[in-house]
C-alpha positions as CSV (number, residue, x, y, z in Angstrom):
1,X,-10.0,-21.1,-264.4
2,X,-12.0,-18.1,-263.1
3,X,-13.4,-15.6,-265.2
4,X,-13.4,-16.6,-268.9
5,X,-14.2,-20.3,-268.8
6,X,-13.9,-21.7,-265.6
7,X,-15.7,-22.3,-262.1
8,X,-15.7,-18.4,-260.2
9,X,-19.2,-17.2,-258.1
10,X,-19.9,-14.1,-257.0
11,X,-23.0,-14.7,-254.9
12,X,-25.5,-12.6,-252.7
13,X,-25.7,-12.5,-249.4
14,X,-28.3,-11.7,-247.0
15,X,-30.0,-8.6,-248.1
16,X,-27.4,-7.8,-251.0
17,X,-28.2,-8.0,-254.9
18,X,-25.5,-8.1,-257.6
19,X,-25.8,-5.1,-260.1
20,X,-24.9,-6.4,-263.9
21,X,-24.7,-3.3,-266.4
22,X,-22.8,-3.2,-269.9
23,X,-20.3,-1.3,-270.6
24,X,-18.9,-0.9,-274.8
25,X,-15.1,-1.5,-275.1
26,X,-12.8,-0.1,-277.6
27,X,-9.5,-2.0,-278.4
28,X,-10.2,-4.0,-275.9
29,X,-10.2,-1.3,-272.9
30,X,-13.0,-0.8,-271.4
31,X,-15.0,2.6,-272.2
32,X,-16.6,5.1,-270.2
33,X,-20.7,3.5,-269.6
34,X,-22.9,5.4,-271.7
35,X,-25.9,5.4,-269.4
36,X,-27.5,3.6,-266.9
37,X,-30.0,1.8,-269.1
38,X,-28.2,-1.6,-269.4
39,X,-28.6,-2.2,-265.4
40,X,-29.8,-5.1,-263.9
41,X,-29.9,-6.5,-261.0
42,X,-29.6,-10.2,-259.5
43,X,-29.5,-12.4,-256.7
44,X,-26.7,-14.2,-257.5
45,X,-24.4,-13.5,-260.6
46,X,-21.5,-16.5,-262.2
47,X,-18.7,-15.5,-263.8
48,X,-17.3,-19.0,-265.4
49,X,-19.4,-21.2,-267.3
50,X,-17.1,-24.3,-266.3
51,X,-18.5,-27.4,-264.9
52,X,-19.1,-25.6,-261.1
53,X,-20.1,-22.2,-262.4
54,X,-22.8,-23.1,-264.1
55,X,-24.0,-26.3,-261.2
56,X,-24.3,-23.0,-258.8
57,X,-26.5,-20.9,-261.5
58,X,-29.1,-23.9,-262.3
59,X,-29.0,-25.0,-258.8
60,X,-29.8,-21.6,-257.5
61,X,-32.5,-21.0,-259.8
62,X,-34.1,-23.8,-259.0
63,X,-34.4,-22.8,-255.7
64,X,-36.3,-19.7,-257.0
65,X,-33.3,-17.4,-257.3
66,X,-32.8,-14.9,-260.3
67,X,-29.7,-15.8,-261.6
68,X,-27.1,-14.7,-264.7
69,X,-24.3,-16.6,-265.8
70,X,-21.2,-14.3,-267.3
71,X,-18.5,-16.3,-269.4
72,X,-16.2,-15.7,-272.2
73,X,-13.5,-17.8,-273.8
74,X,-10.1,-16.1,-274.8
75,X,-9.2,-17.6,-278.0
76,X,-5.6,-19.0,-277.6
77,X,-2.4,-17.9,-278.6
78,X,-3.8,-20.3,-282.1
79,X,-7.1,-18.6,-282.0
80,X,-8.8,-22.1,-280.6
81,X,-12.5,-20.7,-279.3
82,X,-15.2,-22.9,-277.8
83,X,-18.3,-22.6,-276.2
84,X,-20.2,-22.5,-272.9
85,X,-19.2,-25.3,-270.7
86,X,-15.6,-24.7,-269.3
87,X,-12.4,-26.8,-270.1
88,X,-13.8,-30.0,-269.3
89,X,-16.1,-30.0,-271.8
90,X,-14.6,-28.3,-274.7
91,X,-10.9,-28.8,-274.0
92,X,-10.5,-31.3,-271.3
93,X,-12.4,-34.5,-269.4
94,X,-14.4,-35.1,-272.7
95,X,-12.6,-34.5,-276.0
96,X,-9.5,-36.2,-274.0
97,X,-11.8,-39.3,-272.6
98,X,-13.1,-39.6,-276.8
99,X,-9.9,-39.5,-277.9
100,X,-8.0,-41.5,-274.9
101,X,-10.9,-44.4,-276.0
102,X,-10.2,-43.7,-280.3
103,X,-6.5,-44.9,-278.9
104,X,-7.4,-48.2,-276.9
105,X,-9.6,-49.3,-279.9
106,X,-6.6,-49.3,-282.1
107,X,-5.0,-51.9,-279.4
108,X,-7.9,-53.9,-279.6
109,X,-7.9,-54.0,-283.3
110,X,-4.3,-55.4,-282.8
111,X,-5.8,-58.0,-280.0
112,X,-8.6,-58.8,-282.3
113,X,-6.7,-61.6,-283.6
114,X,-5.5,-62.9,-281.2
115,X,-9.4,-63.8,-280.3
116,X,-10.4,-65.1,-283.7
117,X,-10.9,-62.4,-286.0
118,X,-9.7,-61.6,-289.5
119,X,-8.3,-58.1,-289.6
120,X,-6.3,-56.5,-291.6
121,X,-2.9,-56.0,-289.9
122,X,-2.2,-52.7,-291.0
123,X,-5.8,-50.7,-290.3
124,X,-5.3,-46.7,-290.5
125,X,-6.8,-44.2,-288.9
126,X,-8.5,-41.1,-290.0
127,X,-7.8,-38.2,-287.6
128,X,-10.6,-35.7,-289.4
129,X,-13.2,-38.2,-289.2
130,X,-12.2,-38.7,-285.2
131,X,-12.1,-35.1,-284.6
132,X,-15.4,-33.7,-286.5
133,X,-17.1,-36.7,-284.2
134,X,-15.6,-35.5,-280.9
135,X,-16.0,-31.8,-281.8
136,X,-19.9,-32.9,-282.9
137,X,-20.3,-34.0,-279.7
138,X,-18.9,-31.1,-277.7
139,X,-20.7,-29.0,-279.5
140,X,-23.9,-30.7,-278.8
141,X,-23.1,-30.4,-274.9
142,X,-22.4,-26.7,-275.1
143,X,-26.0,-26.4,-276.5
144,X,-27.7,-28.8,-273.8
145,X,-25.9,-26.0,-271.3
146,X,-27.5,-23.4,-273.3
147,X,-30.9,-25.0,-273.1
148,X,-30.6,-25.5,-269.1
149,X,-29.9,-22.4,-268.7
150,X,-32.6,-21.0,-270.5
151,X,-34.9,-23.4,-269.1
152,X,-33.9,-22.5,-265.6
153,X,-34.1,-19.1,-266.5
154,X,-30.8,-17.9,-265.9
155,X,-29.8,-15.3,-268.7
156,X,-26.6,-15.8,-269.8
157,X,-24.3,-12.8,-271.3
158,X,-21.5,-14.3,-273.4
159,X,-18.9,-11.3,-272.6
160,X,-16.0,-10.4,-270.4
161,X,-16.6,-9.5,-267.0
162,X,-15.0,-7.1,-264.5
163,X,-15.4,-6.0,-261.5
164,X,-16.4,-2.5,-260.8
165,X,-17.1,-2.4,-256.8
166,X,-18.1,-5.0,-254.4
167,X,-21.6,-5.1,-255.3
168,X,-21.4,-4.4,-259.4
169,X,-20.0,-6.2,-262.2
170,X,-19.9,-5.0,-265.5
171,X,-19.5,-6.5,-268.9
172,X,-17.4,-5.5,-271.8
173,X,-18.0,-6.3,-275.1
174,X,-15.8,-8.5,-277.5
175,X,-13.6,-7.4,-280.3
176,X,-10.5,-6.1,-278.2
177,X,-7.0,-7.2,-279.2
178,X,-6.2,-11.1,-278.9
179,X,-4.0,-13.0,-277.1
180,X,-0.1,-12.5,-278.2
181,X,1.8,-15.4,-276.7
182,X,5.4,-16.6,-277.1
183,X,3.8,-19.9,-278.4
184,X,4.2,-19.0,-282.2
185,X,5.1,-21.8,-283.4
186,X,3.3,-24.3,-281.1
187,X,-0.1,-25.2,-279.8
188,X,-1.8,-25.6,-276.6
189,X,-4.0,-28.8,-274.9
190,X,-6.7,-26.4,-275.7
191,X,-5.7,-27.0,-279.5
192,X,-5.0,-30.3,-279.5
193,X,-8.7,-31.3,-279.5
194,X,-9.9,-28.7,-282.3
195,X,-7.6,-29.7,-285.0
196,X,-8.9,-30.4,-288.4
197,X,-5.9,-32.4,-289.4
198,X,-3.5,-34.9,-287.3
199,X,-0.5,-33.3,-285.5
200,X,1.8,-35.8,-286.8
201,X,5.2,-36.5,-285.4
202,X,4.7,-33.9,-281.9
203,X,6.8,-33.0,-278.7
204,X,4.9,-32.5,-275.7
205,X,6.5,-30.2,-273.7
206,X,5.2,-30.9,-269.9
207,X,4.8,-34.0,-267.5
208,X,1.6,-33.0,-266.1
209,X,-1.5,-35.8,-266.2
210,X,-2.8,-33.5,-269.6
211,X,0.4,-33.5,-271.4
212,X,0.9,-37.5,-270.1
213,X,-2.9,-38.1,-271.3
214,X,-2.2,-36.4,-274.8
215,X,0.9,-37.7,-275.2
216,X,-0.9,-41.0,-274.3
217,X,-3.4,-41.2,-277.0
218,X,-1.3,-39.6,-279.6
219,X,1.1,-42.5,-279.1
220,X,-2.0,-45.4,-279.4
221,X,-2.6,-43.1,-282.7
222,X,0.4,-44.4,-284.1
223,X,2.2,-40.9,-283.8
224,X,5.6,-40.8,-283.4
225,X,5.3,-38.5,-279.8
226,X,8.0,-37.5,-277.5
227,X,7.2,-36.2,-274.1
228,X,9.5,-33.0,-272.7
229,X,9.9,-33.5,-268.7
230,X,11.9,-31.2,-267.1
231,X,11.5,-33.0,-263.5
232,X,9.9,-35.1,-262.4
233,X,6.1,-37.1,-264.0
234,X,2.5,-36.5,-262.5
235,X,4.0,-34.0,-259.7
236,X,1.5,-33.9,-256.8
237,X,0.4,-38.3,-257.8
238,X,2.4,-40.8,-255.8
239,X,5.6,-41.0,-257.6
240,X,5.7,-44.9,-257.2
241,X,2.6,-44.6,-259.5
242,X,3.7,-42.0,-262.1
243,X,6.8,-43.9,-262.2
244,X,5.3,-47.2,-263.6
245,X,2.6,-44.8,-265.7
246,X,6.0,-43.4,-268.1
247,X,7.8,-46.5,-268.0
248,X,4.8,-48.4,-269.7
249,X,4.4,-45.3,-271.7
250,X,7.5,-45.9,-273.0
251,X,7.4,-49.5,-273.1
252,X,4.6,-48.8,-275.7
253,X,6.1,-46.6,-277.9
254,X,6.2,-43.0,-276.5
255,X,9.8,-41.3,-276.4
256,X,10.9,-39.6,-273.2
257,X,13.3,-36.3,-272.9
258,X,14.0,-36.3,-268.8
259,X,15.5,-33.6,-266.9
260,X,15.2,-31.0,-270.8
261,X,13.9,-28.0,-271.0
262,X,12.9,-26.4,-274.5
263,X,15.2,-23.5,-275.6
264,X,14.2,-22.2,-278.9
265,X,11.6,-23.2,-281.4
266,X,12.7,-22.0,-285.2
267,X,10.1,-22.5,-288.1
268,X,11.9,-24.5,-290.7
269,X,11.4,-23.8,-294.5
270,X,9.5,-27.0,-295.0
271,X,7.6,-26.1,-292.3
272,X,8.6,-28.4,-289.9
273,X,9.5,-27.4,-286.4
274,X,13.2,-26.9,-285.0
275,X,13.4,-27.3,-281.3
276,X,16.3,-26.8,-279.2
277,X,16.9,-27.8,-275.8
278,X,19.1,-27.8,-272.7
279,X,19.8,-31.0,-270.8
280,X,19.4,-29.9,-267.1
281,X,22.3,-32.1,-265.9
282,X,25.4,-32.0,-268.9
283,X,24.6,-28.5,-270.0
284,X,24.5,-29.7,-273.3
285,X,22.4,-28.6,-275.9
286,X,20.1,-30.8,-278.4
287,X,18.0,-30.4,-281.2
288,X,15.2,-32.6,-282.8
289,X,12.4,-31.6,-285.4
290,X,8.9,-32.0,-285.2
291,X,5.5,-31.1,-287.0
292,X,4.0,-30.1,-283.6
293,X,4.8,-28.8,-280.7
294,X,2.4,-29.2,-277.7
295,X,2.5,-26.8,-274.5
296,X,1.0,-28.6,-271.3
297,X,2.5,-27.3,-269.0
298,X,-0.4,-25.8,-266.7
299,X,-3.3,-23.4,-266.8
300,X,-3.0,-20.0,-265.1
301,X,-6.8,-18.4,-263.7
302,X,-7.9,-16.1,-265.8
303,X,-8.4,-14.2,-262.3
304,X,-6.6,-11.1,-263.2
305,X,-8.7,-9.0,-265.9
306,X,-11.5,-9.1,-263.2
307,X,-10.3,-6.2,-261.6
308,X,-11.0,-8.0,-258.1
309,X,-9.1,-5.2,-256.0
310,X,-12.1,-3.1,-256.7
311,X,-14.1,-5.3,-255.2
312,X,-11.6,-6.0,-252.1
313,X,-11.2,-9.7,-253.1
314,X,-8.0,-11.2,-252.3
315,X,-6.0,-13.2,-254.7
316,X,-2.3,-15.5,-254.1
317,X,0.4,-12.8,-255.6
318,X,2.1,-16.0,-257.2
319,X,-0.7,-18.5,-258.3
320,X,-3.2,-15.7,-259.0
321,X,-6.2,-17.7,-257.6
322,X,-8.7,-16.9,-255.4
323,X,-8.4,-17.0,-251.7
324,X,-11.1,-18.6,-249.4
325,X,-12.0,-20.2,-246.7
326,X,-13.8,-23.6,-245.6
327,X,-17.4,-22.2,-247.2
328,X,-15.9,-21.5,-250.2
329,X,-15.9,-17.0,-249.2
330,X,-13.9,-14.6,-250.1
331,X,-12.5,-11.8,-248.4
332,X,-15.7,-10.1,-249.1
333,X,-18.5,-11.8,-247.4
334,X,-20.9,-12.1,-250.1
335,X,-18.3,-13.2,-253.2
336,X,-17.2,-16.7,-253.4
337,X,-15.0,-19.0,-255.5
338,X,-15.1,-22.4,-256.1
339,X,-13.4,-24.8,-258.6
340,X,-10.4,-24.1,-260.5
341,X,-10.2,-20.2,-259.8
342,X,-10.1,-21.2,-255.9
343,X,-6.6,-21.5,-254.5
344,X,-6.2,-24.7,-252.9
345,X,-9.1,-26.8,-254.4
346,X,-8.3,-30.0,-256.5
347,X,-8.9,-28.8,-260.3
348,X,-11.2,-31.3,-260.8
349,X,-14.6,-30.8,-262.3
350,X,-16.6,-33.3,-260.0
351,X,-15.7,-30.9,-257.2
352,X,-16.6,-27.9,-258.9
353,X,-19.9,-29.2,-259.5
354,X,-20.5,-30.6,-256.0
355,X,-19.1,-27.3,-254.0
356,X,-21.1,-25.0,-256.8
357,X,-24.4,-27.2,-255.7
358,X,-23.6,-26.8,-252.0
359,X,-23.1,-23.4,-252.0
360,X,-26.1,-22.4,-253.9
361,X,-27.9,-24.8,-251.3
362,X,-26.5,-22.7,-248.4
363,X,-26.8,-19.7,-250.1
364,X,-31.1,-20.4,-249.9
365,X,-31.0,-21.6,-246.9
366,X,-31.3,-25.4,-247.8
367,X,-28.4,-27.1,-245.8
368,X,-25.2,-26.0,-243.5
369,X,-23.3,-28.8,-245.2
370,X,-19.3,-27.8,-246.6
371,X,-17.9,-29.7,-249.6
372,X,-15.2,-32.2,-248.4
373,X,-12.1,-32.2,-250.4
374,X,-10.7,-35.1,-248.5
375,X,-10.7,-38.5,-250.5
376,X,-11.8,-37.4,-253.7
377,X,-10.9,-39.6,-256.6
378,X,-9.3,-38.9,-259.7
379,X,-8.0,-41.1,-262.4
380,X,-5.4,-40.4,-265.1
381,X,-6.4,-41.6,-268.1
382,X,-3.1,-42.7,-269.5
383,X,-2.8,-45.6,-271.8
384,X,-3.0,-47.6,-268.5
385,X,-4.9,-45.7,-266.2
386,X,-3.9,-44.6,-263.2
387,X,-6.6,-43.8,-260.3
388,X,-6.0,-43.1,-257.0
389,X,-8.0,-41.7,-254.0
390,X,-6.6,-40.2,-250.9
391,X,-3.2,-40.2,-249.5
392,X,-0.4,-41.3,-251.5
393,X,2.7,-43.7,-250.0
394,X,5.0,-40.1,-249.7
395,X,1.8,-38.2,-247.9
396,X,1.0,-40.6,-245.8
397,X,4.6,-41.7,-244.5
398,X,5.0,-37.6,-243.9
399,X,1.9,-37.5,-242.4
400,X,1.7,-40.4,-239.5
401,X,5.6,-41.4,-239.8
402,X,6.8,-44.4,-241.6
403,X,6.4,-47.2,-238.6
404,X,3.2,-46.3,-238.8
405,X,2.2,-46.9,-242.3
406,X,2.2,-50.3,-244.0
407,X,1.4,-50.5,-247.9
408,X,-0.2,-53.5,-249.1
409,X,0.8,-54.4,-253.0
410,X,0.3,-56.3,-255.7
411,X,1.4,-57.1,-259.5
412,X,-1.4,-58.6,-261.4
413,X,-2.5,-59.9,-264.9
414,X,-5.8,-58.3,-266.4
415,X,-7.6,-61.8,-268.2
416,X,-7.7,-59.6,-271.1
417,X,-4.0,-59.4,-271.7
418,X,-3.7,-63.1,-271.3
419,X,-4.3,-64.3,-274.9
420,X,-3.5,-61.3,-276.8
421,X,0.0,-62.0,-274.5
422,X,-0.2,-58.2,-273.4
423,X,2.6,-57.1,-271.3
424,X,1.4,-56.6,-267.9
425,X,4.9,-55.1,-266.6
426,X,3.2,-52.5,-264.8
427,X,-0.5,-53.1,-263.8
428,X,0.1,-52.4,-260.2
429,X,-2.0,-52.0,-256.7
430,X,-1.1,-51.1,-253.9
431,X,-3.1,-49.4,-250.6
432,X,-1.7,-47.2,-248.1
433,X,-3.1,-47.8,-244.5
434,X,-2.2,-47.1,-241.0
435,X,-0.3,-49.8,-239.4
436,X,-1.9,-50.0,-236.0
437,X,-5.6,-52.3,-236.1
438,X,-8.0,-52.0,-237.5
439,X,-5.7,-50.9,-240.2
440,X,-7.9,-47.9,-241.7
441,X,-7.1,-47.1,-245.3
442,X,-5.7,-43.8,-246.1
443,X,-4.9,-44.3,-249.9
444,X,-5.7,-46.5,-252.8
445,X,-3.5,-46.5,-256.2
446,X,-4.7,-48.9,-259.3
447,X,-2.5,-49.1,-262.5
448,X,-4.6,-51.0,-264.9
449,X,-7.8,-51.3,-267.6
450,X,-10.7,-49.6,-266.6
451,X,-9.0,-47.8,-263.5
452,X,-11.7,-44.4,-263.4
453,X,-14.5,-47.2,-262.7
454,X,-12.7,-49.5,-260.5
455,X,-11.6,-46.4,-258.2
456,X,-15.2,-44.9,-258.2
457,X,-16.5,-47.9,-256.3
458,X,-13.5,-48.4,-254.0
459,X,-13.9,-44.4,-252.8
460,X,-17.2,-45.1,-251.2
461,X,-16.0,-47.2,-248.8
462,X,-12.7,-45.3,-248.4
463,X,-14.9,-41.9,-247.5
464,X,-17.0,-44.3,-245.1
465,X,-13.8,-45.2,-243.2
466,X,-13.4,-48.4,-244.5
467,X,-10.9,-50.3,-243.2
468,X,-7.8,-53.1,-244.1
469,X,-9.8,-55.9,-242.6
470,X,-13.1,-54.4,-244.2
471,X,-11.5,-54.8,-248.0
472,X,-10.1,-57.8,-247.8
473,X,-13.4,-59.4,-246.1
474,X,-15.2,-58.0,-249.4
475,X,-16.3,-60.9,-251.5
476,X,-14.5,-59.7,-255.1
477,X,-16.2,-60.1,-258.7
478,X,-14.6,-62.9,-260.8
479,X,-13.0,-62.7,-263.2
480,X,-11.6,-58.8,-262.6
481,X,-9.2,-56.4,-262.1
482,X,-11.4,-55.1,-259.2
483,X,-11.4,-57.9,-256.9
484,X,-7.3,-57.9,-256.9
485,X,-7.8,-54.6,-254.4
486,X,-9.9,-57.0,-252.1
487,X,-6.8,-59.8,-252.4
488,X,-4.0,-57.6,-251.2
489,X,-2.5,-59.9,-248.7
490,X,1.8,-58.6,-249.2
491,X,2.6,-56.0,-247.1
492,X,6.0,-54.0,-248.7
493,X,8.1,-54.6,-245.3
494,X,8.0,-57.8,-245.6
495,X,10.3,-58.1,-248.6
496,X,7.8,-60.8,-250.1
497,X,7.1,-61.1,-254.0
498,X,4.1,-59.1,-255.2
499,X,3.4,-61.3,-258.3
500,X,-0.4,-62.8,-258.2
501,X,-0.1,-66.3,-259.4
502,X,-2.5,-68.4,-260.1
503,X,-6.5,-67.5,-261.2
C-alpha cells in the first residue's frame, strides 16, 4: 500500500531536494497554507512506513542523507488503527505468524499424548490473553521503528501526505471524516488481529493466502470457520498446490462455500449475523448465520489521495498502483515506488525491504545493482504450509511448452505425524524443471511442517541456477522433511506412484 501505511518513495535526484511544508485541514479537505513557515527541505522524502518505506529512509541516512519519513494509517471501516511499521507488522506477516503458531500448539497439545504426556483432553484457549500478547509485541516493534528512525535521524511526521507539484509534498493534518464502508456489519484482516475478544463462529469471505491463513488459524482455534470462495483458492500459487492446501483445510475442520458469493449481510436481533448468498452455478440463494464476518478479499493502494497527477506520476487506471520501470522510477525521474504501491512487484515485504535498500544505495551512488524479482520465495502459512519459489507447474508448461517440462513429485510422511498417527494426505513436493540436461529447476512447491524454513534454504540454490542433478546429488539431513526435495526420483509422465516408502 502506498501512501498511508505501505512501501511508496519519493526520492531526489541529482541536484533536486524534496520540499515538505504543512498544511491545516478542515473536514478532512485540505486548507489553504497559512504561510511558508512550516517548509523544509530534504534529500529524500518516504511516504509509507511499511517494511520498504522505511528500509529506504534508514538506509539513506546512513549514507549521510537528510531524510523524513511521512505515514498515516486510515482507521478501517471498524476504526482498527496501528502504528508505524506497515501491514506486516501491525496487520499482517507478524500478528498472522503469532497466531498461525497459538494454532499448531493446540495440535500439539492433542499430539502430546500420543508422546507420553498427561494432558487434559479438553484444554481451552483464551483468545484475550493471545491477543494482548501479540498486540504487546506489535506494539513493541512499532516503537523499535520509532527509535531507528530517530536514531538515524530521519524525522518522521505521522500525517497524510499529498502531492502538491513534482518537487513538494505537503502534509495535512488528522481529524477529517473517516472511512464509510459497506462493511457494516463485518470486519477486515486488518481487524482480525486487534480484537479484544474471539470472533467465534466467522465466515471468511475470500480465497486469497490472508483469508486462507486466517481462516487457517481460526479453525486450529477451535472456531467453527467457513471460508467464502467465489473461484478458484490461492489465485496466482500453482493450483495443484492450493488444491491440496483446502482440501487438508477441510480435512481438519474448516467448512468450504465454492463458487458463492455474499449477497446481503442483515444484523440479527441477537446480534448474530445473517448472510445471504448466491451459488454461482444453480442461481440459488442460501443463507447461514455467523458472529463474524471476515472480508479478505484484497488490499487496494492507498495511491489515490496523493494527488500524483500533480506531480505527473502515472498510476494503472484499474489497479491504482504505481507505474515503474526496472529501477523502481516513475514517470518523473526523481519519484520512485517500490513495494506494494508499485504495480507489478510481488506484495511481499522481503522485497520491499531489499528494493527500498537498493535504491537508496543507487540513489548515493553506492552500487548500479537492480532488485531481482525472479525466484523469490514466499510461503503460505496455512495449517500445512505451503512454500514455493519460482515457476509454478501452469507457468512453466506456458512458458517452455509441456514436452519440455518434467515435474518430479513426491507424497511423504513428516516423522512427527508418525506416532501421533497424523494424516499425511497431503504433504506433497514436487519441482518443476526443464526437461532437456542438465535439467535446471525452474520451480519448487513443499506442502508440509516447517515449509517457510525448508523453502528459504532450497531458494539459494534455485537463484544460483541449481540444477536436477545438483539437488538430488545433495546429501539430505536425517530424519526431515527437507531432505525428501533432495530424494525426488518420480517424474509425473511416467505414471509411477509418488508414495515414499520406507525411512
Amino acid at each position: 500500500m502506498a501512501a498511508m501505511a505501505g512501501r511508496a518513495a519519493a526520492l531526489r535526484g541529482s541536484g533536486v531536494r524534496f520540499r515538505w511544508r504543512t498544511r491545516v485541514a478542515a473536514g478532512g479537505v485540505r486548507g489553504a497554507a497559512r504561510d511558508a513557515a512550516g517548509r523544509q527541505d530534504y534529500d529524500l522524502l518516504v511516504i509509507g512506513g511499511g517494511s520498504g518505506g522505511l528500509a529506504c529512509a534508514k538506509e539513506a541516512a546512513q549514507l549521510g542523507k537528510k531524510v523524513a519519513v511521512v505515514d498515516y494509517v486510515e482507521p478501517s471501516p471498524r476504526g482498527t488503527r496501528w502504528g508505524l511499521g506497515g501491514t506486516c507488522v501491525n496487520v499482517g506477516c507478524i500478528p498472522k505468524k503469532l497466531m498461525h503458531q497459538a494454532a499448531l500448539l493446540g495440535d500439539m497439545i492433542r499430539d502430546a499424548p500420543h508422546y507420553g504426556w498427561e494432558v487434559p483432553q479438553q484444554v481451552p484457549h483464551d483468545w484475550r490473553k493471545m491477543a494482548e500478547a501479540v498486540q504487546n509485541h506489535v506494539k513493541s516493534l512499532n516503537w523499535g521503528h520509532r527509535v531507528q528512525l530517530q536514531d538515524r535521524k530521519v524525522k518522521y511526521f505521522n500525517i497524510k501526505a499529498s502531492f502538491v507539484n513534482e518537487h513538494t509534498v505537503c502534509g495535512v493534518t488528522k481529524g477529517g471524516k473517516e472511512i464509510e464502508g459497506a462493511l457494516e456489519h463485518g470486519i477486515t484482516s486488518d481487524d482480525i488481529f486487534w480484537l479484544k475478544e474471539s470472533p467465534g463462529k466467522t465466515l471468511v469471505v475470500g480465497a486469497s493466502y490472508v483469508a486462507l491463513e486466517c481462516a487457517g488459524f481460526l479453525t486450529g482455534l477451535r472456531l467453527d470457520t467457513t471460508v467464502m470462495i467465489r473461484s478458484i483458492p490461492l489465485r496466482g500459487f500453482d493450483q495443484q498446490m492450493s488444491s491440496l492446501v483446502t482440501e487438508h483445510m477441510a480435512s481438519h475442520g474448516t467448512h468450504f462455500l465454492r463458487g458463492c458469493t455474499p449477497s446481503r449481510v442483515k444484523k440479527l436481533p441477537d446480534g448474530q449475523l445473517q448472510v445471504t448468498w448466491k451459488d454461482l452455478a444453480s442461481g440459488r440463494e442460501d443463507m447461514g448465520t455467523f458472529d463474524t464476518v471476515l472480508w479478505a478479499i484484497g488490499r487496494v493502494p492507498e495511491t489515490r489521495s496523493l494527488n500524483l497527477e500533480k506531480a505527473g506520476v502515472n498510476t494503472n487506471p484499474n489497479s491504482h498502483k504505481i507505474l515503474v520501470d526496472a529501477q523502481e522510477a516513475t514517470s518523473v525521474p526523481h519519484i520512485y515506488a517500490i513495494g506494494d504501491a508499485a504495480e507489478g512487484r510481488p506484495e511481499l515485504t522481503p522485497t520491499a525491504i531489499m528494493a527500498g535498500r537498493l535504491l537508496a544505495q543507487r540513489l548515493c551512488g553506492q552500487t548500479s545493482d537492480l532488485m531481482d524479482y525472479d525466484n523469490v520465495p514466499t510461503t503460505v502459512f496455512t495449517p500445512l504450509e505451503y512454500g514455493c519459489v519460482g515457476l509454478s507447474e501452469e507457468e512453466a508448461v506456458a512458458r517452455h511448452g509441456e514436452e519440455h517440462v518434467e515435474v518430479y513429485h513426491a507424497y511423504y510422511k513428516p516423522l512427527e505425524f508418525t506416532v501421533a498417527e497424523r494424516d499425511s494426505s497431503q504433504c506433497y513436493i514436487k519441482m518443476v524443471c526443464l526437461r532437456e540436461p542438465p535439467q535446471l529447476v525452474l520451480g519448487l512447491h513443499f506442502l508440509g511442517p516447517n515449509a517457510g524454513e525448508v523453502t528459504q534454504g532450497f531458494a539459494l540454490g534455485i537463484k544460483c541456477g541449481a540444477s536436477y542433478r545438483q539437488v538430488v546429488q545433495t546429501v539430505g539431513i536425517h530424519p526431515t522433511c527437507a531432505e525428501e526435495v533432495a530424494k525426488l526420483r518420480i517424474a509425473k509422465r511416467s505414471g509411477l506412484d509418488p508414495t515414499v516408502t520406507g525411512c
